[in-house]
N, C-alpha and C positions, 0 to 999 in steps of 0.2 A: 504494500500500500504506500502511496507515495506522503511521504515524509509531512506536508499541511504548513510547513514555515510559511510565516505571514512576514515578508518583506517589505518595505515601502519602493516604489518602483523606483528604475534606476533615473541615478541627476540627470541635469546637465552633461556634462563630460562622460558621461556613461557609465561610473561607478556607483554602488547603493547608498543609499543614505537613509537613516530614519534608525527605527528599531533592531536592534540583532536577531539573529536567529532563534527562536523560542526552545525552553529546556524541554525536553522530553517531561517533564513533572507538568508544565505548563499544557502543553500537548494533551496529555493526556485530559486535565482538567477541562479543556477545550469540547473536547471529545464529549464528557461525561454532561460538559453543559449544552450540546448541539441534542443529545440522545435525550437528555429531559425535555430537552422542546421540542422535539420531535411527537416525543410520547403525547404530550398537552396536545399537540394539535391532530395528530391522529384520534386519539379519543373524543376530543370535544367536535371535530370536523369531518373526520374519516381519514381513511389513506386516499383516496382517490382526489379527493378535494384539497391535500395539502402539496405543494411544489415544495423542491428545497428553498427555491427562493425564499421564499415564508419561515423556511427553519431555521435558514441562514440567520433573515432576520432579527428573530427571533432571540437573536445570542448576541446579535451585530458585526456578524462577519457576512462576508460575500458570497454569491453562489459560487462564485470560482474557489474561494476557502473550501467549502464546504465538500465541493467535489475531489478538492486534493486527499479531504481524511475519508470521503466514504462512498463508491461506488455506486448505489443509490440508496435513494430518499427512504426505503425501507432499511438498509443496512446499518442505516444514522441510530438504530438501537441497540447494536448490538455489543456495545459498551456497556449498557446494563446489566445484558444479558453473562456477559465476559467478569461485571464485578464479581456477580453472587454466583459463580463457577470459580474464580479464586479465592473467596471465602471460605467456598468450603474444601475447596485444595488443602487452606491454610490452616481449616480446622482437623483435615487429617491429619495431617505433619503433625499438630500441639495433641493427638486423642490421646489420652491418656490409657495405661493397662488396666485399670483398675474405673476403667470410666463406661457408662454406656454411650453405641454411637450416639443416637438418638438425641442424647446430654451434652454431648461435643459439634453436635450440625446443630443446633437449636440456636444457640447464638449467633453462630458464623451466619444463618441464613436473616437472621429478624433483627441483630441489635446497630444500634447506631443508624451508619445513613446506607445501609445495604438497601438493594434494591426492596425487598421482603418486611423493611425494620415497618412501623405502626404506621408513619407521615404519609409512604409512598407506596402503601399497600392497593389501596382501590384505584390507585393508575395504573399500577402494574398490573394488578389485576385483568382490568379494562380491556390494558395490552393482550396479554393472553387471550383473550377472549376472540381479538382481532385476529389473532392464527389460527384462529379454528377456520375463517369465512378467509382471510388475505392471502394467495399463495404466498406473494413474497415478505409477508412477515414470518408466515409460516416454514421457509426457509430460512430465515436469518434465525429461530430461534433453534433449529434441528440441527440449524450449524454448530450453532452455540456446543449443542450438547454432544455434538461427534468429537468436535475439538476437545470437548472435559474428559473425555473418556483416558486420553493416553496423561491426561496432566492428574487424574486422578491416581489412574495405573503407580506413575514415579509415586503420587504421597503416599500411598500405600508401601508399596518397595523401600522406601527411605524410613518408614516406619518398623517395618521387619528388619532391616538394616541390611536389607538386599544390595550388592552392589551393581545391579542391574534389573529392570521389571520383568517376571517370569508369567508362567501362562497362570499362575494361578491371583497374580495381581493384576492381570490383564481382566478375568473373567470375574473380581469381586469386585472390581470398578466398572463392568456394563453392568451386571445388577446392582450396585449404586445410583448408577446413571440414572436405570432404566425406573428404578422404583424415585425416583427423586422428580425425575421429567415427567413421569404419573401421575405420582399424588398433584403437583403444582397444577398440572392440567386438568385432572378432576375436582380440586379445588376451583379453580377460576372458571370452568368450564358449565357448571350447575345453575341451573335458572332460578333463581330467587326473584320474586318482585322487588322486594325492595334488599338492599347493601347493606350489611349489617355495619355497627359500628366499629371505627377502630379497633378496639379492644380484644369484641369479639371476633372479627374477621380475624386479627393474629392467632387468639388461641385456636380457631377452627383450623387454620392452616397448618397449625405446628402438630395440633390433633391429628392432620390426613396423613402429616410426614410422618410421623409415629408411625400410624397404623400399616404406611407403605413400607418402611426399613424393618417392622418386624415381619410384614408376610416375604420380603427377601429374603432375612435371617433364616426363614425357615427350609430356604430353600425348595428343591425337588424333591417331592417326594409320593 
């Protein structure tokens, strides 16, 4: 993906002037605040009805910014979708022996400003919702979770203190995967009239995670 530095066009005499090249932290930041506005306006508008121009906006960068970080206008989310995949990477690596999973994903997916946490629940939600009817949301989030698969595989491996990932951390990180990409989707995907409250929609979704990491646990049988 091409790099997204926001230069000031070249002087006079042909060299840059203005701003430096922006840090990778910056970048990313960039990223995280195009994928929020994206989100607002898909939900409140649709996907069909919003342009990047409008996302651009939205942030107050340019379309031509816009297209340097994200292929299209449905991809602009998938920064989201990329935090609350490293979370819980990050909650592997810290599981403790003596912990359940269940107790170690609980946090990494709801607390602070993950996508999952209380504030940013019923957009994300919303979002979801929009991959069940958008193809191309619907691809940007399956992308999401083919890519979690091998970065799970390593936190697993580096938690065994493998020095490489074997077939059997390969195959407990797709049913990771695969019970994690379920419950979120039959969470979000259920027709309520009305959104329950913050509070509630948290614990109901930590309740589906639950319920989806034990019928994993229990595997084939």
């Amino acid at each position: 993906m091409p790099d997204g530095a926001i230069n000031e066009p070249p002087g006079p005499a042909g060299g840059r002037t203005g701003r430096p090249p922006l840090t990778e932290q910056r970048k990313g930041e960039i990223r995280l605040e195009i994928a929020r506005a994206a989100v607002e306006l898909f939900v409140s508008q649709g996907v069909a009805a919003t342009t990047g121009e409008q996302i651009g906006q939205a942030v107050g960068v340019s379309a031509r910014t816009l297209w340097r970080y994200f292929p299209s206008k449905e991809s602009c989310v998938s920064p989201l979708f990329a935090a609350g995949i490293e979370a819980i990477a990050s909650a592997l690596r810290a599981w403790r022996p003596d912990q359940p999973l269940a107790d170690a994903l609980e946090g990494a997916s709801t607390a602070g400003d993950r996508p999952m946490a209380r504030p940013h629940l019923p957009k994300v939600r919303a979002l979801l919702r929009l991959t069940r009817t958008e193809p191309g949301l619907r691809a940007v989030w399956l992308q999401a979770h083919d890519e979690a698969e091998p970065v799970f595989a390593h936190a697993l491996a580096d938690r065994a203190g493998l020095a490489a990932v074997d077939l059997r951390s390969e195959i407990r990180a797709a049913m990771l995967n695969a019970a994690l990409r379920t419950a979120v989707e039959h969470y979000a995907w259920r027709t309520d009239e009305e959104e329950p409250d913050p509070v509630t929609a948290q614990a109901e979704l930590v309740a589906t995670m639950r319920s989806a990491l034990a019928v994993a646990a229990e595997g084939l049988s």
